[in-house]
mmCIF file as gemmi writes it, N, C-alpha and C atoms, coordinates in Angstrom:
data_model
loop_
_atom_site.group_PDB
_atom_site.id
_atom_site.type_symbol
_atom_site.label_atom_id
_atom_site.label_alt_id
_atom_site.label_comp_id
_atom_site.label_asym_id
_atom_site.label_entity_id
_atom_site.label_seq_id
_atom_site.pdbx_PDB_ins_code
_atom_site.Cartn_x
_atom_site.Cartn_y
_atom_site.Cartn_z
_atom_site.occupancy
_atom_site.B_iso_or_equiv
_atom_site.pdbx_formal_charge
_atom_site.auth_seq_id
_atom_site.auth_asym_id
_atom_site.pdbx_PDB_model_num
ATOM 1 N N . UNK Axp A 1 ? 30.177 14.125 -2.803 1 0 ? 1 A 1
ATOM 2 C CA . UNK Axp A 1 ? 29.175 13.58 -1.91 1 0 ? 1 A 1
ATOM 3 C C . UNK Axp A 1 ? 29.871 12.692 -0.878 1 0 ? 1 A 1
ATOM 4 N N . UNK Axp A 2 ? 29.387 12.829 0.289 1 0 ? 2 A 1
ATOM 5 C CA . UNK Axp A 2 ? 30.173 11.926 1.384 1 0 ? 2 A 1
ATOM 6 C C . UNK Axp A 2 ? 29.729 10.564 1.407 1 0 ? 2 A 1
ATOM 7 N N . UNK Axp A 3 ? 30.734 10.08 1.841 1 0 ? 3 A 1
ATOM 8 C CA . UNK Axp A 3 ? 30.702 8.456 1.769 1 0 ? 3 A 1
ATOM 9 C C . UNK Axp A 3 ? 28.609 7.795 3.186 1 0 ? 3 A 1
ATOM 10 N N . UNK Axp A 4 ? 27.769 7.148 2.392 1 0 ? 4 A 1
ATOM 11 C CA . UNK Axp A 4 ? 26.785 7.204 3.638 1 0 ? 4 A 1
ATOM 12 C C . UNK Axp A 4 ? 27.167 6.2 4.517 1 0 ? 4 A 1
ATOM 13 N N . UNK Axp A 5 ? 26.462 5.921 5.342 1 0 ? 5 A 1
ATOM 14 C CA . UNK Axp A 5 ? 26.643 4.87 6.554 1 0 ? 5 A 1
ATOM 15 C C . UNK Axp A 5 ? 26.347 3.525 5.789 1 0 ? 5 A 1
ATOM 16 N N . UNK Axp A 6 ? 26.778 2.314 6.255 1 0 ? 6 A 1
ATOM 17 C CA . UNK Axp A 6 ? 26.455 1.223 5.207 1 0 ? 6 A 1
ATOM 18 C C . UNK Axp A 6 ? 25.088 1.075 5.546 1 0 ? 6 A 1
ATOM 19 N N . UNK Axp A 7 ? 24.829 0.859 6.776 1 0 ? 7 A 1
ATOM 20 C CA . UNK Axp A 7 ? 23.38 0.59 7.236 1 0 ? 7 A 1
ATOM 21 C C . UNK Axp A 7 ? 22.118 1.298 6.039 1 0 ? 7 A 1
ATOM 22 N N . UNK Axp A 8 ? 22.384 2.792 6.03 1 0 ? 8 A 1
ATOM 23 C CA . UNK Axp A 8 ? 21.639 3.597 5.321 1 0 ? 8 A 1
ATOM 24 C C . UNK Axp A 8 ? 22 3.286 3.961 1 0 ? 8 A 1
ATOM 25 N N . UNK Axp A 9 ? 22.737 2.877 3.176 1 0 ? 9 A 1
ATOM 26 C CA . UNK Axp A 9 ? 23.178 1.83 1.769 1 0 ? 9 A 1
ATOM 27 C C . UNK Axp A 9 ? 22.182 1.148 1.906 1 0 ? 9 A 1
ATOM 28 N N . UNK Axp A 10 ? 22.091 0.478 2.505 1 0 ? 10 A 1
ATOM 29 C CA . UNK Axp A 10 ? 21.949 -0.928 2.626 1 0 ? 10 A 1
ATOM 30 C C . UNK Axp A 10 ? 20.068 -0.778 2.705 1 0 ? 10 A 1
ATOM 31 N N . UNK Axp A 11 ? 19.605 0.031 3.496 1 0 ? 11 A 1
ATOM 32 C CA . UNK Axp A 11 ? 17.83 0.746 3.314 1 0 ? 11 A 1
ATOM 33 C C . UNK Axp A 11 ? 17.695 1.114 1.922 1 0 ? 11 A 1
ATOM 34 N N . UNK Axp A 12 ? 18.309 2.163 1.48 1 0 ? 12 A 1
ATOM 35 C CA . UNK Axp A 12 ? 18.246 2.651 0.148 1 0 ? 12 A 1
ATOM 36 C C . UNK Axp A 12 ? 18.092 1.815 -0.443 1 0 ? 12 A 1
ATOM 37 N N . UNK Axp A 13 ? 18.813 0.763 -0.627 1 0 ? 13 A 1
ATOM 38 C CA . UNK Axp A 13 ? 19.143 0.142 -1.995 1 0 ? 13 A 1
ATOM 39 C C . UNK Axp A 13 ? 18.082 -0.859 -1.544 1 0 ? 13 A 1
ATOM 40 N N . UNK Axp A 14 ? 17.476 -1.322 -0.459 1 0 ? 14 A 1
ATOM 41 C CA . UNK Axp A 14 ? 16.428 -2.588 -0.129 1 0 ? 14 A 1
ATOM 42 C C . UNK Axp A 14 ? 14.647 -1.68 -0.592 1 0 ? 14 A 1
ATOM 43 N N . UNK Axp A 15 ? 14.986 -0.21 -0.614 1 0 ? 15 A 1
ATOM 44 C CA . UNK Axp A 15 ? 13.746 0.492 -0.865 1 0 ? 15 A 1
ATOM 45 C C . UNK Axp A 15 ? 13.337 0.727 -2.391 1 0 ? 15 A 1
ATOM 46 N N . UNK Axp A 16 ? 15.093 1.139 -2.845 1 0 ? 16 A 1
ATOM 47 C CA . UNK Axp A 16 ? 14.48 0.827 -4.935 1 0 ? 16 A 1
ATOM 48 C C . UNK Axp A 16 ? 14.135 -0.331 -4.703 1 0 ? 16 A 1
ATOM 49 N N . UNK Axp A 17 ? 15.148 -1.457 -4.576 1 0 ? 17 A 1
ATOM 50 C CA . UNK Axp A 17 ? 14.317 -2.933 -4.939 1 0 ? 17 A 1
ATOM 51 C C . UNK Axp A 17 ? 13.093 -2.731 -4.783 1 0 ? 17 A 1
ATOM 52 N N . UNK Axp A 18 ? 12.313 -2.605 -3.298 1 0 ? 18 A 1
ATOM 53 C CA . UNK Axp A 18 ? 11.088 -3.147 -3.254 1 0 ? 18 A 1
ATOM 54 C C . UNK Axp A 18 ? 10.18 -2.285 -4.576 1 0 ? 18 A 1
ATOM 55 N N . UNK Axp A 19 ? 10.55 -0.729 -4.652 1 0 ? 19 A 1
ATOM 56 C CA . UNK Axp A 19 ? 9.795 -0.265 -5.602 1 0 ? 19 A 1
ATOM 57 C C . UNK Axp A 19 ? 9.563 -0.928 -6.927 1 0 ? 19 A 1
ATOM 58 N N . UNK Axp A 20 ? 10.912 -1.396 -7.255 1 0 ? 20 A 1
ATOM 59 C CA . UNK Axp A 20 ? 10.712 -1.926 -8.545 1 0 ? 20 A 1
ATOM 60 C C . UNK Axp A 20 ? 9.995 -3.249 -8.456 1 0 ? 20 A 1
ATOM 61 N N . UNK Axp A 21 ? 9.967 -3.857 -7.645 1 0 ? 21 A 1
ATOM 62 C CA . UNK Axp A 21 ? 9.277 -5.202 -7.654 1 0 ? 21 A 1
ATOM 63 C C . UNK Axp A 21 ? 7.708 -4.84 -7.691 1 0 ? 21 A 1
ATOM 64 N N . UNK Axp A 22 ? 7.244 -4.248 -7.187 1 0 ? 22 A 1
ATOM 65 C CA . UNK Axp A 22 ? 5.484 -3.318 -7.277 1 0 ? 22 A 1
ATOM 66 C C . UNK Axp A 22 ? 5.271 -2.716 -8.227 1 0 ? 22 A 1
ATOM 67 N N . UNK Axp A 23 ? 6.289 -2.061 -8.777 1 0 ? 23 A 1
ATOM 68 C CA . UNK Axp A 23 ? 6.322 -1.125 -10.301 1 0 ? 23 A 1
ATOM 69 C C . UNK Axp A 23 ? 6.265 -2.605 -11.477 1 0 ? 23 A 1
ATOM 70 N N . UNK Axp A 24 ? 6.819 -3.689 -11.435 1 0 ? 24 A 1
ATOM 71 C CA . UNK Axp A 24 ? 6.803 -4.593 -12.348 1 0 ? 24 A 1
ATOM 72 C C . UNK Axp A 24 ? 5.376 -5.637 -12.189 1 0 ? 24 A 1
ATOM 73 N N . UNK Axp A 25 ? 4.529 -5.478 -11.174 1 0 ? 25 A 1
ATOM 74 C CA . UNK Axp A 25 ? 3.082 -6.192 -10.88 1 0 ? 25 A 1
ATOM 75 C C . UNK Axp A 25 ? 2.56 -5.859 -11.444 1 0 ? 25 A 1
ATOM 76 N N . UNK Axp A 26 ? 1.732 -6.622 -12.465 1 0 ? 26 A 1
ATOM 77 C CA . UNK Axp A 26 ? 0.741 -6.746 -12.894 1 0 ? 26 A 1
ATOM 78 C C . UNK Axp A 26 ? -0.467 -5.619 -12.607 1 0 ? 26 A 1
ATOM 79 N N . UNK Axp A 27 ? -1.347 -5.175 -13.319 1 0 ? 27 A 1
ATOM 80 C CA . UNK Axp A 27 ? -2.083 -4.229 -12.84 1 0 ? 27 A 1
ATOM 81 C C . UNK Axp A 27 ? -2.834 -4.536 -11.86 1 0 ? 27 A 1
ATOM 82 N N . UNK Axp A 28 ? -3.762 -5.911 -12.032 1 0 ? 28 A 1
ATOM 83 C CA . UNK Axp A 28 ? -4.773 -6.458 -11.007 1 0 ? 28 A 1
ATOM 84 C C . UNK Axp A 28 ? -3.658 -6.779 -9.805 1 0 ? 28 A 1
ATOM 85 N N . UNK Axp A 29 ? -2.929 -6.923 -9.749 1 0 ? 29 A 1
ATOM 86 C CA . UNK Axp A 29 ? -2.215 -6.994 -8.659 1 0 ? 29 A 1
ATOM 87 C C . UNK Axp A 29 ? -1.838 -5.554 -7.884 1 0 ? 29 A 1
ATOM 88 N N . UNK Axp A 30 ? -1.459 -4.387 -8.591 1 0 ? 30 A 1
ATOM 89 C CA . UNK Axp A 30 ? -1.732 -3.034 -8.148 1 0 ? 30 A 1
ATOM 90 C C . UNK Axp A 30 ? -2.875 -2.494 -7.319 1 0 ? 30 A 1
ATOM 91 N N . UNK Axp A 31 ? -4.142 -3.202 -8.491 1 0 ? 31 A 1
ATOM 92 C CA . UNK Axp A 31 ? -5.258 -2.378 -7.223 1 0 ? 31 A 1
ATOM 93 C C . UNK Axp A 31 ? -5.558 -3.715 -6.3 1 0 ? 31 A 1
ATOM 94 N N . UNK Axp A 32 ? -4.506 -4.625 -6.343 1 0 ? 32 A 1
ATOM 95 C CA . UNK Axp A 32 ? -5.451 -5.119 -5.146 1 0 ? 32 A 1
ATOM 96 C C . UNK Axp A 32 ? -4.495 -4.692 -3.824 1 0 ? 32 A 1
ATOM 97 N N . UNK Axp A 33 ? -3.524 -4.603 -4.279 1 0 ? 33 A 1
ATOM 98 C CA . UNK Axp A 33 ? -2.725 -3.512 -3.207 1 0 ? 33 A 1
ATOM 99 C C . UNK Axp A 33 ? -3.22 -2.161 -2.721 1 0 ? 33 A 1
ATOM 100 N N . UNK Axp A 34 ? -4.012 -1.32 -3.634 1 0 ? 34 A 1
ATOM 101 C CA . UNK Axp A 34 ? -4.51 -0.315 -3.265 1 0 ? 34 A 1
ATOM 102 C C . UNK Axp A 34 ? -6.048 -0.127 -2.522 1 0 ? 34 A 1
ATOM 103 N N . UNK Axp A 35 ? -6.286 -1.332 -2.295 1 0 ? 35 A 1
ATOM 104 C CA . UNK Axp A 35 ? -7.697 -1.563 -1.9 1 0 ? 35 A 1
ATOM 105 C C . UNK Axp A 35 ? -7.418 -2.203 -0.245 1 0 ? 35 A 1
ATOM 106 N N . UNK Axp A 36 ? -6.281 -3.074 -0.134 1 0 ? 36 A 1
ATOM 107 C CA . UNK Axp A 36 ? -5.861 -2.902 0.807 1 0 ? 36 A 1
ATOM 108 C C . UNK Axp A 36 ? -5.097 -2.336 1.607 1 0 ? 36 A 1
ATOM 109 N N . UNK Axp A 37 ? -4.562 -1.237 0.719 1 0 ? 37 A 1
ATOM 110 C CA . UNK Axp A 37 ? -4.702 0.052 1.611 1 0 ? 37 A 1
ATOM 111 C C . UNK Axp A 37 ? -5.664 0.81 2.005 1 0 ? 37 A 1
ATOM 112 N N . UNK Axp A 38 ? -6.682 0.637 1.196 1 0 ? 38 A 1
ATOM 113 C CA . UNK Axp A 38 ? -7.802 1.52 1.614 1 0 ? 38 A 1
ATOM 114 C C . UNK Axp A 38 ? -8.653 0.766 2.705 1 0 ? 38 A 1
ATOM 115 N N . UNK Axp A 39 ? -8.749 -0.553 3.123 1 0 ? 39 A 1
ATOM 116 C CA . UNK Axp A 39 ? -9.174 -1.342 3.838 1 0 ? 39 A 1
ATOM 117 C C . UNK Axp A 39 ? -7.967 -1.147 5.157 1 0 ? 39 A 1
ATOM 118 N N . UNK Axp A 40 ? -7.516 -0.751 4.977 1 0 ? 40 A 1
ATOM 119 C CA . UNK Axp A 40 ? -6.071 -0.06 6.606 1 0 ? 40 A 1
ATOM 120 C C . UNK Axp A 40 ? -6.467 0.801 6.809 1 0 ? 40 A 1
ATOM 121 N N . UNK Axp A 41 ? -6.876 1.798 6.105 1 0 ? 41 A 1
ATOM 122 C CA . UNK Axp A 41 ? -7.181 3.346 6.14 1 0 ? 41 A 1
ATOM 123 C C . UNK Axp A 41 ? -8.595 3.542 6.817 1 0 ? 41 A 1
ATOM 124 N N . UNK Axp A 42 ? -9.246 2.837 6.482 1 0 ? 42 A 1
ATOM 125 C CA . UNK Axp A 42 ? -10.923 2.935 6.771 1 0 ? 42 A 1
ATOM 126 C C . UNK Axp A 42 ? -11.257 3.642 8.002 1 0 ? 42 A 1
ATOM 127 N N . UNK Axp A 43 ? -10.843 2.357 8.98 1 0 ? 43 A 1
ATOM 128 C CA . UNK Axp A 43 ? -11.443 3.107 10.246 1 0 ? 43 A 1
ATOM 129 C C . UNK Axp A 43 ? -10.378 4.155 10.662 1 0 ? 43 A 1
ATOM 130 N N . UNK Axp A 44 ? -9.559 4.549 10.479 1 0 ? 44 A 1
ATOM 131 C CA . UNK Axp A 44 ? -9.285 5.904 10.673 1 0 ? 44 A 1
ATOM 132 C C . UNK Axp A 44 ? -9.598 6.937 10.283 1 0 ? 44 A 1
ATOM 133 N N . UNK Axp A 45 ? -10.015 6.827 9.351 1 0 ? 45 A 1
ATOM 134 C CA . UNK Axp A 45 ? -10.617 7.604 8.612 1 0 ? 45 A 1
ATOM 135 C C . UNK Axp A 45 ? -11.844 8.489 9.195 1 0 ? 45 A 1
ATOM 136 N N . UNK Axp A 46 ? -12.735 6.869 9.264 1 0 ? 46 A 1
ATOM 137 C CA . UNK Axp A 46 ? -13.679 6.664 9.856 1 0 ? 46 A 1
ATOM 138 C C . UNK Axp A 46 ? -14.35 7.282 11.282 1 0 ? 46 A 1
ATOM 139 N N . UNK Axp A 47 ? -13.25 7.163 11.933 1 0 ? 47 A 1
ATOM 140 C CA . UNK Axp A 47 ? -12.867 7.51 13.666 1 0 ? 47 A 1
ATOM 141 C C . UNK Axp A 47 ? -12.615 9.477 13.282 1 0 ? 47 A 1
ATOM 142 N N . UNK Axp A 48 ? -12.393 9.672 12.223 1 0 ? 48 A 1
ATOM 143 C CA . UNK Axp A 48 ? -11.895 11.272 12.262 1 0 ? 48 A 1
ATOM 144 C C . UNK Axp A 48 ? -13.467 11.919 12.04 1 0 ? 48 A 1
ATOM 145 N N . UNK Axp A 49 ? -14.468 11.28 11.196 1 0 ? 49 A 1
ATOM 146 C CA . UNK Axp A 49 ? -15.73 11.265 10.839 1 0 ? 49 A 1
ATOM 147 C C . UNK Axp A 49 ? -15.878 11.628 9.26 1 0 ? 49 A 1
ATOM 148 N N . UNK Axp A 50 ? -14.642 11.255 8.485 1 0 ? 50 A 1
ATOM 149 C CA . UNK Axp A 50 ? -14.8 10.942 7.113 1 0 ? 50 A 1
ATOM 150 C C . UNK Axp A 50 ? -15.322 10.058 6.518 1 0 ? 50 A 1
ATOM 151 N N . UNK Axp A 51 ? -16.422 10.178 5.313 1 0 ? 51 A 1
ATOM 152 C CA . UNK Axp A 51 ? -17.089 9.025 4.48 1 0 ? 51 A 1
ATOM 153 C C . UNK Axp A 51 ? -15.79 8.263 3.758 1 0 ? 51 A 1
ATOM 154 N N . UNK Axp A 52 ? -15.534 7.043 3.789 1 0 ? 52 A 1
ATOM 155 C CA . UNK Axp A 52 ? -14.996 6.353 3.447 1 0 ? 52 A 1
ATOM 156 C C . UNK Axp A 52 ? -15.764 5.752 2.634 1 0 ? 52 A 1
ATOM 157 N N . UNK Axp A 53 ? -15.157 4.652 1.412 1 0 ? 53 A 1
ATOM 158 C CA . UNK Axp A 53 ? -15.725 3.997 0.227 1 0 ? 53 A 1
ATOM 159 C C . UNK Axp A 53 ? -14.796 2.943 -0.044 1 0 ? 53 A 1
ATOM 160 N N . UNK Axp A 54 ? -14.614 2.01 0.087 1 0 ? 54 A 1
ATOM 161 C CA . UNK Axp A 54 ? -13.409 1.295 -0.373 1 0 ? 54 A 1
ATOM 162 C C . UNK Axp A 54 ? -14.408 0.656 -1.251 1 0 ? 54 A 1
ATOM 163 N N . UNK Axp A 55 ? -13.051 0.166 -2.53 1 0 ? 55 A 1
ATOM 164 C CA . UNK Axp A 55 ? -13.71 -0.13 -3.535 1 0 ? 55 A 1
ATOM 165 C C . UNK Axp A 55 ? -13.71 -1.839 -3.408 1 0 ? 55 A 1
ATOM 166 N N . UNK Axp A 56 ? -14.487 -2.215 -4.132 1 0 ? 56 A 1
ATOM 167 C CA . UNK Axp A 56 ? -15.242 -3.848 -4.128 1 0 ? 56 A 1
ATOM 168 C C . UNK Axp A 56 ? -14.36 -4.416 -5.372 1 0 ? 56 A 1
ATOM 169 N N . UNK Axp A 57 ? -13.679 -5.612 -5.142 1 0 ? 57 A 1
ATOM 170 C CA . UNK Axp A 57 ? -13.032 -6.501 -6.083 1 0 ? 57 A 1
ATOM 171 C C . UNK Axp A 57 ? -13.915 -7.312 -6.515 1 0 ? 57 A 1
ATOM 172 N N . UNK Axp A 58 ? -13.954 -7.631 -7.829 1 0 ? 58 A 1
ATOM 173 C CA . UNK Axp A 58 ? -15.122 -8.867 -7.993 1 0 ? 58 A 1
ATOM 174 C C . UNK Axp A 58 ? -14.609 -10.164 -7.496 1 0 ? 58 A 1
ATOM 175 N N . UNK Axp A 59 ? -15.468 -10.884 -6.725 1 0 ? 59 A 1
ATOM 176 C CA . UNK Axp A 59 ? -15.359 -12.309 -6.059 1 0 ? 59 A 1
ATOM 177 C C . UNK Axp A 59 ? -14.811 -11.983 -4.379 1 0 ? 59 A 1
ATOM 178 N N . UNK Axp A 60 ? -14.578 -10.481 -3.975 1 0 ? 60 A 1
ATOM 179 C CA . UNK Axp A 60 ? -14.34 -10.752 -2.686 1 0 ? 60 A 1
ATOM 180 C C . UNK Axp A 60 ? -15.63 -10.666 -2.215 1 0 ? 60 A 1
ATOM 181 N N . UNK Axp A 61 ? -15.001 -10.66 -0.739 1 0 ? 61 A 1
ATOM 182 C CA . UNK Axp A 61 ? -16.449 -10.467 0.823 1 0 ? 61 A 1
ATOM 183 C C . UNK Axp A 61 ? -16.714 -8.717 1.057 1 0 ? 61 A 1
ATOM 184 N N . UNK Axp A 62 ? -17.161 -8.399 1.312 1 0 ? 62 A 1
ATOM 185 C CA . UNK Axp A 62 ? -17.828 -7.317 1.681 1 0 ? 62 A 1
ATOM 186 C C . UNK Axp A 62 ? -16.481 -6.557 2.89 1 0 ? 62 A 1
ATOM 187 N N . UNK Axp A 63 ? -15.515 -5.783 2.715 1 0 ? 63 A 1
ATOM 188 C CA . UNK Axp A 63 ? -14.8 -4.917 3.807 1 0 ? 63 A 1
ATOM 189 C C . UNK Axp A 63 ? -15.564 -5.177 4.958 1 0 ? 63 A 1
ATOM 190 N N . UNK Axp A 64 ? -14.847 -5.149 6.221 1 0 ? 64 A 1
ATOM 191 C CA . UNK Axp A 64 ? -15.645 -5.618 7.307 1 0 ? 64 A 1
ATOM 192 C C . UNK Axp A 64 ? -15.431 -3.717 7.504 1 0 ? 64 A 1
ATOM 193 N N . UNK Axp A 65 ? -16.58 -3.656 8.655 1 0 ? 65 A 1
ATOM 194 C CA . UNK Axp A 65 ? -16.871 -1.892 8.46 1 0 ? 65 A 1
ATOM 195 C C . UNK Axp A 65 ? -17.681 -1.439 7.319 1 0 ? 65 A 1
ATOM 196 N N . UNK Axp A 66 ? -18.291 -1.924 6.826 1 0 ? 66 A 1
ATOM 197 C CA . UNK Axp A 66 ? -19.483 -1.437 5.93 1 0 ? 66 A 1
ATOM 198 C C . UNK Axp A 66 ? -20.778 -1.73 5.749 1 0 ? 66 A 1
């Protein structure tokens, strides 16, 4: 295998880290990551003319867009 560019080392190895740091969160900490993805996603979604649903955390506010 050829030697890579350090730069591209240096991504790689900053991209496992981050995985593993999200892979080691807590579950409630998982979906609240995945809810704010789905709260990014919305109005695009939205704008294409897909029903969107993002899901409700107990104790938040209401997604703005709904």
């Amino acid at each position: 295998m050829e030697t890579l560019n350090p730069e591209i080392g240096r991504l790689l190895a900053a991209k496992e880290a981050r995985r593993r740091r999200l892979a080691a969160l807590p579950f409630p900490e998982k979906v609240r990551a995945v809810v704010q993805l789905q709260i990014m996603a919305a109005p695009i979604l939205r704008a294409r003319g897909k029903i969107v649903r993002v899901w409700r955390l107990e104790g938040s506010a209401k997604p703005a867009g709904e």
